[in-house]
C-alpha positions as MATLAB code, in Angstrom:
seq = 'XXXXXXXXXXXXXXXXXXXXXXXXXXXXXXXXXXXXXXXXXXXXXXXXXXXXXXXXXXXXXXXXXXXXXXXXXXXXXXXXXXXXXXXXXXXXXXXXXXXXXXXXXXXXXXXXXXXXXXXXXXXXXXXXXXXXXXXXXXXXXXXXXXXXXXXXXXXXXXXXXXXXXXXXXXXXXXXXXXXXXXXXXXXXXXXXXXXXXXXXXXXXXXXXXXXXXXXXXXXXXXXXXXXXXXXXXXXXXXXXXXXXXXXXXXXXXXXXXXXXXXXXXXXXXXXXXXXXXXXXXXXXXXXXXXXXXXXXXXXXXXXXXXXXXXXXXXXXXXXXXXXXXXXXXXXXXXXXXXXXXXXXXXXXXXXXXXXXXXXXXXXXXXXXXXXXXXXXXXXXXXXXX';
ca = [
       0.000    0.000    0.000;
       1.441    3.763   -0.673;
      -0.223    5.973    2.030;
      -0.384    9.443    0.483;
      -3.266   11.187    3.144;
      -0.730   12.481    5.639;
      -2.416   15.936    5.629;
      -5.403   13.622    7.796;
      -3.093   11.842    9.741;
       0.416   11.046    9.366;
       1.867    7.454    8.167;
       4.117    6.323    8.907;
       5.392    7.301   12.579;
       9.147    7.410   12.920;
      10.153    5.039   14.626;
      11.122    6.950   17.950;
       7.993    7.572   18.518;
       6.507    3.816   19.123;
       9.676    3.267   20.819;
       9.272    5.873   23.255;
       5.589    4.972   23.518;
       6.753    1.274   24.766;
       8.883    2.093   27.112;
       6.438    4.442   28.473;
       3.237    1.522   28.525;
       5.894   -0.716   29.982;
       6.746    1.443   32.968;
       4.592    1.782   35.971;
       2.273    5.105   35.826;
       4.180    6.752   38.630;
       3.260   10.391   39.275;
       5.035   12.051   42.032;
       2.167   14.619   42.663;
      -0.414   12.238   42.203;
       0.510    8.971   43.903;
       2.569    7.810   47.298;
       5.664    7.283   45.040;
       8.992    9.458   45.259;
      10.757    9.069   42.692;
      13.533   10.805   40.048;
      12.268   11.172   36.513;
      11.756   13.143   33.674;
       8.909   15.129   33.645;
       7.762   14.249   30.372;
       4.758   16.661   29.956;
       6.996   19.720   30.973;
       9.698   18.128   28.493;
       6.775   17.763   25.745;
       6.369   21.704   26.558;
       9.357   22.490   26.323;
       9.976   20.987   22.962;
       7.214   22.303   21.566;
       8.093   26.254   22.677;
      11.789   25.652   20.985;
       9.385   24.921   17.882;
       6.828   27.264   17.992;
       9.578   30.319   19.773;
       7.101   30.335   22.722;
       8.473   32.263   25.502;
       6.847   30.467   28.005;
       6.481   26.086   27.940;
       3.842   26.277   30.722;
       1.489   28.877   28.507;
       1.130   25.499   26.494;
      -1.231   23.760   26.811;
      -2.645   19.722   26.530;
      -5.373   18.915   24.929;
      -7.505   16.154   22.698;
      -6.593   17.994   19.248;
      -6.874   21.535   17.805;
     -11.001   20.885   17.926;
     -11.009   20.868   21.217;
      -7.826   24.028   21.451;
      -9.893   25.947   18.912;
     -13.559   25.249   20.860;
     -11.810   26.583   24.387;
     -10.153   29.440   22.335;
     -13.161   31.032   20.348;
     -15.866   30.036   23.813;
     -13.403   31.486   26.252;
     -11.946   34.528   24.839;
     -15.390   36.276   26.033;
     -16.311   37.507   22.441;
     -19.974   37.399   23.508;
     -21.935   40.304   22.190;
     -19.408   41.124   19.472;
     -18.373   40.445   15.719;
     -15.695   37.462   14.504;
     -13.875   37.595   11.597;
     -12.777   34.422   10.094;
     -12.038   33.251    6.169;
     -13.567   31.104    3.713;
     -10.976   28.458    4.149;
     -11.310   27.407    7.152;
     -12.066   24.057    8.277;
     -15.205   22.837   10.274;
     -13.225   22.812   13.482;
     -13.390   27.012   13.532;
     -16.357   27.216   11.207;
     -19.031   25.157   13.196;
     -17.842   26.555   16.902;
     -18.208   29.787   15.138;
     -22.130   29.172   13.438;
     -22.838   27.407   16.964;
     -22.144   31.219   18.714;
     -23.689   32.654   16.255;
     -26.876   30.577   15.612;
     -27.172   31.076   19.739;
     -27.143   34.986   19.026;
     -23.788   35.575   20.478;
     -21.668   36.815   18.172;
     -21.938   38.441   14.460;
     -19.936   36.334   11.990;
     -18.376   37.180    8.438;
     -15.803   35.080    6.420;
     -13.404   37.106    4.019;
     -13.145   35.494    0.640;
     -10.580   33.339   -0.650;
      -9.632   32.861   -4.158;
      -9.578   29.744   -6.349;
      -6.511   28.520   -5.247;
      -7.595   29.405   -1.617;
      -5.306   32.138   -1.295;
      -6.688   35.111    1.423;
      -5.596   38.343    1.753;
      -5.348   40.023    5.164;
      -7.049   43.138    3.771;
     -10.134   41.389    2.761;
      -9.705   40.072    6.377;
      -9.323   43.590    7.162;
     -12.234   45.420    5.338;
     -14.343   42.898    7.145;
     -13.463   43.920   10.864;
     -16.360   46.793   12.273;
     -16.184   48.415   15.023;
     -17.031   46.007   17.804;
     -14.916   42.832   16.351;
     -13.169   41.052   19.212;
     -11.273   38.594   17.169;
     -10.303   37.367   13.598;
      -9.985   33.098   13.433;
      -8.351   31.724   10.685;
      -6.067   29.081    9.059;
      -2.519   29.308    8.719;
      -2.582   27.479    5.850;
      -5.625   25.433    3.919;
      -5.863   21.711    4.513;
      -7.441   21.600    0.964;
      -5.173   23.549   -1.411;
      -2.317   23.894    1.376;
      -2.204   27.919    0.611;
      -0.721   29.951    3.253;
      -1.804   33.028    4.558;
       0.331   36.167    6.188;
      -0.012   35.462    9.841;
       2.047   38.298   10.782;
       0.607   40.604    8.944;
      -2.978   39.353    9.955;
      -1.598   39.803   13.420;
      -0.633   42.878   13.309;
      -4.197   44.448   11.736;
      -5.960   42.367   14.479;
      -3.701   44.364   17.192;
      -4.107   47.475   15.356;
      -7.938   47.307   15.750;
      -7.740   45.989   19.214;
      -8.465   42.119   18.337;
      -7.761   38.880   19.000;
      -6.137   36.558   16.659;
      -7.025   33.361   17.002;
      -4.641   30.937   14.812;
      -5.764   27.101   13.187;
      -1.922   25.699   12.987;
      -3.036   22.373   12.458;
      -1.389   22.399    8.849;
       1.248   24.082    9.237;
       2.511   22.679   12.863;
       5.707   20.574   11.897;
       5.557   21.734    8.200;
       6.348   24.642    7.787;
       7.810   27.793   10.320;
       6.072   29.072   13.272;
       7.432   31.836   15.235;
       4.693   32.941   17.758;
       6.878   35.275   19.320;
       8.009   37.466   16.150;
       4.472   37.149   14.817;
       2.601   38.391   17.808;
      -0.081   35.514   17.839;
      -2.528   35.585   20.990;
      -4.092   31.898   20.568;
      -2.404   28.886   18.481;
      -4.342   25.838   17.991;
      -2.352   22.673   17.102;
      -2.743   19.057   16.714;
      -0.499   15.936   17.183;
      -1.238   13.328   14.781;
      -0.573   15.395   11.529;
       2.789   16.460   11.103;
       4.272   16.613   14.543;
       4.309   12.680   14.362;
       1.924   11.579   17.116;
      -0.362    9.812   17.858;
      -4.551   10.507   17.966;
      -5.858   12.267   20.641;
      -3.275   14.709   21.716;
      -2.984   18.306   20.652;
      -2.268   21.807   22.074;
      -3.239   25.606   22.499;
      -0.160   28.257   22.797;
      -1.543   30.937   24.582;
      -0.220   34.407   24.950;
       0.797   35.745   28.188;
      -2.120   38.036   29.494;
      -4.732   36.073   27.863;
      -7.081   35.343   30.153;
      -8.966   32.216   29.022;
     -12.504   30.552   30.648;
     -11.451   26.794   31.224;
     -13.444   24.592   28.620;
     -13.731   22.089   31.170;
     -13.015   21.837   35.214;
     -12.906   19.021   37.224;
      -9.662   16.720   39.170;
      -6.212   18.152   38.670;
      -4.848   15.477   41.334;
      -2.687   18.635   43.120;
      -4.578   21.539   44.835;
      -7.394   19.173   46.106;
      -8.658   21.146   48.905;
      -9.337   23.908   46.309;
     -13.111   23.949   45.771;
     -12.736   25.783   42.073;
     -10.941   25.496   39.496;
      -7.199   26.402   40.245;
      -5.868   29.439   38.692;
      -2.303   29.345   36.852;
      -0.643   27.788   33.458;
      -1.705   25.173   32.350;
      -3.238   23.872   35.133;
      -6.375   25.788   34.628;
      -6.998   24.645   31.604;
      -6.183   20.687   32.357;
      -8.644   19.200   33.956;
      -8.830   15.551   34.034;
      -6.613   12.153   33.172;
      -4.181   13.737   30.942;
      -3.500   11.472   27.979;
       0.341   10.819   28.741;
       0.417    8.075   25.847;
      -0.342   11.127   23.526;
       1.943   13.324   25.216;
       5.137   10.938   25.276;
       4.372   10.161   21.627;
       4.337   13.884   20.924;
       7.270   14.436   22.616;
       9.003   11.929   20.388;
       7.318   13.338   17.384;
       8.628   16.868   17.911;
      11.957   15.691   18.795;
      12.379   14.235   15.658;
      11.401   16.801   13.923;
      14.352   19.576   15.830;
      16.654   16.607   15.327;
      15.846   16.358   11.557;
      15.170   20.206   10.970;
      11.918   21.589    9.853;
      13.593   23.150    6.599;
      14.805   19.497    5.470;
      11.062   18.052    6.122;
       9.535   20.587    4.165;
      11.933   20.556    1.529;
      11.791   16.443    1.044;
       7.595   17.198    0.967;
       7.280   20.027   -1.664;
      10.078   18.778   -4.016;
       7.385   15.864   -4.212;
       4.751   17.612   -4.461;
       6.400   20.306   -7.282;
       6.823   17.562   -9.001;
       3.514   15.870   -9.110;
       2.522   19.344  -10.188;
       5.260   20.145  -12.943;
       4.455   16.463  -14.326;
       0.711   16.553  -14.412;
      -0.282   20.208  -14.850;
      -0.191   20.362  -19.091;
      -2.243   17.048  -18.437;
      -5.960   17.969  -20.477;
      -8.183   15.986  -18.126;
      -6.864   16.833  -15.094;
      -7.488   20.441  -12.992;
      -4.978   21.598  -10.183;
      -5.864   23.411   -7.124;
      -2.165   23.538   -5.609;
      -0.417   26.879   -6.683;
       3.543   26.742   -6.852;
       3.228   29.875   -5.352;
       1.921   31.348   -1.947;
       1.952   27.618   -0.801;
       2.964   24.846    2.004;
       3.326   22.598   -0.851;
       2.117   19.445    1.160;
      -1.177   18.553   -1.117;
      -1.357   17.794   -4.085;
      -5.350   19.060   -4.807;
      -7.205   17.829   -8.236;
      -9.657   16.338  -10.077;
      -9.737   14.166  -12.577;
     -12.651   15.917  -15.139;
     -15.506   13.795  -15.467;
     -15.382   11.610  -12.578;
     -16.078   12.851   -9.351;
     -13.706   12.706   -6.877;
     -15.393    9.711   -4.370;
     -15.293    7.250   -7.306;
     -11.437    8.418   -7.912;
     -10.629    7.723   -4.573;
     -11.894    4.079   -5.194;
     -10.206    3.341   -8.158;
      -6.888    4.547   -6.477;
      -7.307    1.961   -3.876;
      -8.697   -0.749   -5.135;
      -6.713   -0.594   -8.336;
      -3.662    0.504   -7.740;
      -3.386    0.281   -3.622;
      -2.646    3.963   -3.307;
      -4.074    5.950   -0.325;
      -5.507    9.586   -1.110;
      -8.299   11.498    0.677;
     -11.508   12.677   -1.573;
     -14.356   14.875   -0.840;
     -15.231   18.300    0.851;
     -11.953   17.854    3.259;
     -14.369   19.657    6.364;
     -13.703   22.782    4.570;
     -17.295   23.732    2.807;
     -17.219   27.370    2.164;
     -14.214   26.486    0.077;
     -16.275   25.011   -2.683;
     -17.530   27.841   -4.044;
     -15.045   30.086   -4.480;
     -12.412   27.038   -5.848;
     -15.266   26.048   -8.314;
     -15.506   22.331   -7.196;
     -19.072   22.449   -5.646;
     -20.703   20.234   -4.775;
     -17.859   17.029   -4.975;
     -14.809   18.703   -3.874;
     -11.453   17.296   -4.646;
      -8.737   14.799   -4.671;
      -5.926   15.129   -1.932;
      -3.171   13.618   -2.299;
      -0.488   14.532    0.155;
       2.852   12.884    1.327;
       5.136   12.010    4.569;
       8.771   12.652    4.839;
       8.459    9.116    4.694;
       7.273    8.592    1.427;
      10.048    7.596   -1.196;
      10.233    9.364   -4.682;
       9.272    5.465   -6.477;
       5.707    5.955   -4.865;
       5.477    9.427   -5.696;
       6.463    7.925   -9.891;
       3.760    5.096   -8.817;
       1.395    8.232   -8.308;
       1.665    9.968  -11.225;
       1.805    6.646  -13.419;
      -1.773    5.689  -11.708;
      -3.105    9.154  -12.249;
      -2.406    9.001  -16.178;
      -3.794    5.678  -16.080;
      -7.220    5.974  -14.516;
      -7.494    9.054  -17.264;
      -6.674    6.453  -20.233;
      -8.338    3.471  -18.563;
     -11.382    4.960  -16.572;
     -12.181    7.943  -17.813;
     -11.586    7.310  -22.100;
     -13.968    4.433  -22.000;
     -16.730    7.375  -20.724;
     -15.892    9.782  -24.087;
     -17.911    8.716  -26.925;
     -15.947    7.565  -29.499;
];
């Protein structure tokens, strides 16, 4: 099988990873806060912090923060930045993990909503972001870069209208998070969502929110801590405010791998190994006459390759890659609906085809070979003749 949907979910894990997530399932669950045990030993969540900070330039490892994925980071970030009774700005990009929490507030009559528009490669530009802000807009949420078309848009700059009209930004890294740059620091970001099991190499279920110092958030959730027990609230402080619960240490020591990996590699060298692939897929299929491309070589994380094969929708392509040729791609709306429109691909969406670090240059040939196939086998015996 060639796995080419690491945009959903990365595949393979380097191998560091499951090792460290062994050693860690074969060790007793000691906790020195939580249990009658003393003992010496790394503190893996604060090293998981800590690795994550040198990768986002956080100033602070303890202003990160755990959580089940950047649903549930971007669901505490847009409910508890108190943005009741104003306006959100967000884009037409953006996945359903902003775009429903957002509808939800605003279908309750809490907030006033508008999406800037994108173009047809995705591509949005912080002033249509900005000639959407009005006077009582508490925050703009939006993707750093499309999980559809992989475009990228100017955080910084974003950043810096939000600040200059007294906003929140609210940031949807869960593309871009081990793919590309983030510097949270020099960009001036407020609130970054993140997940795990993309390309920081974990596992499910484990995620994060960076959050600025001074941001003052509302916990999503309260409940055991297993420190501060005679406290009858929620206790106040980073993270621990915002961690109720069993933390999910598998996720965490398998993120901590993950992230390692990725400083010991370099982030440069894992991006370049992905969009040399994936400028490639695009320089040897984009003169092709029944295929359309929604990747630009331009303004781009280069991690997707986004098309369609004209005149077969993209579910059915999906199939034929699999059960044909034994090739892995994702098909469909990708959770991003308002992107239809404006890319010109309602109401099917597209084929996604995205690879690992992982993934050798023969699959990516094995790719391109199966794509020109399906369009002589599959899709000539359609045309009449």
């Amino acid at each position: 099988m060639i796995y080419l949907n690491n945009t959903a979910t990365s595949f393979p894990k380097p191998e560091a990873v499951h090792k460290a997530v062994n050693e860690y399932v074969m060790t007793p669950p000691v906790h020195s806060a939580r249990s009658s045990f003393e003992r010496e030993m790394e503190d893996i969540d604060y090293c998981c912090r800590s690795k994550l900070a040198q990768l986002f330039n956080a100033p602070d490892p303890y202003h990160i923060v755990f959580s089940s994925g950047s649903t549930e980071s971007l669901n505490l970030a847009i409910k508890g930045s108190g943005l009741e009774g104003g306006h959100v700005v967000s884009t037409a990009i953006e996945h359903n993990s902003v775009i429903r929490p957002l509808k939800m507030m605003e279908l309750e009559g809490k907030i006033e909503l508008s999406f800037a528009i994108c173009d047809k490669y995705g591509n949005v530009k912080p002033e249509d972001i900005e000639n959407e802000i009005k006077p009582n807009t508490r925050a703009i949420v939006l993707n750093h870069s499309s999980n559809v078309t992989g475009s990228i848009t100017d955080i910084e700059k974003v950043a810096k209208i939000a600040h200059k009209h007294n906003c929140l930004i609210i940031v949807d890294a869960s593309q871009s998070a081990g793919n590309i740059p983030i510097d949270v620091s020099a960009w001036d970001i407020d609130l970054l969502a993140f997940t795990g099991h993309k390309s920081l190499f974990g596992y499910s279920g484990i995620g994060g929110l960076y959050v600025k110092e001074g941001i003052n958030l509302k916990p999503f959730k309260v409940g055991g801590t297993g420190v501060l027990s005679e406290v009858l609230v929620q206790p106040d402080g980073f993270p621990l405010h915002y961690e109720a619960g069993t933390p999910n240490s598998v996720g965490i020591v398998s993120l901590k791998a993950g992230v390692e990996y990725i400083l010991g590699i370099g982030i440069d060298k894992i991006h370049a190994k992905k969009s040399q692939q994936v400028l490639y897929m695009i320089e040897e299929l984009k003169d092709h006459p029944d295929l359309t491309i929604y990747t630009s070589t331009e303004n781009n994380n280069l991690s997707n390759f986004c098309f369609n094969i004209n005149g077969i929708v993209p579910e059915e392509v999906g199939y034929i890659f699999e059960s044909s040729y034994d090739i892995i791609v994702r098909t469909g709306i990708h959770c991003a609906p308002l992107l239809l429109e404006p890319v010109g691909v309602h109401p099917w969406g597209t084929v996604r085809c995205s690879p690992s670090y992982f993934t050798t240059d023969e699959e990516i040939e094995k790719f391109i070979d199966s794509v020109k196939d399906i369009t002589k086998v599959f899709l000539r015996r359609r045309k009449p003749q």
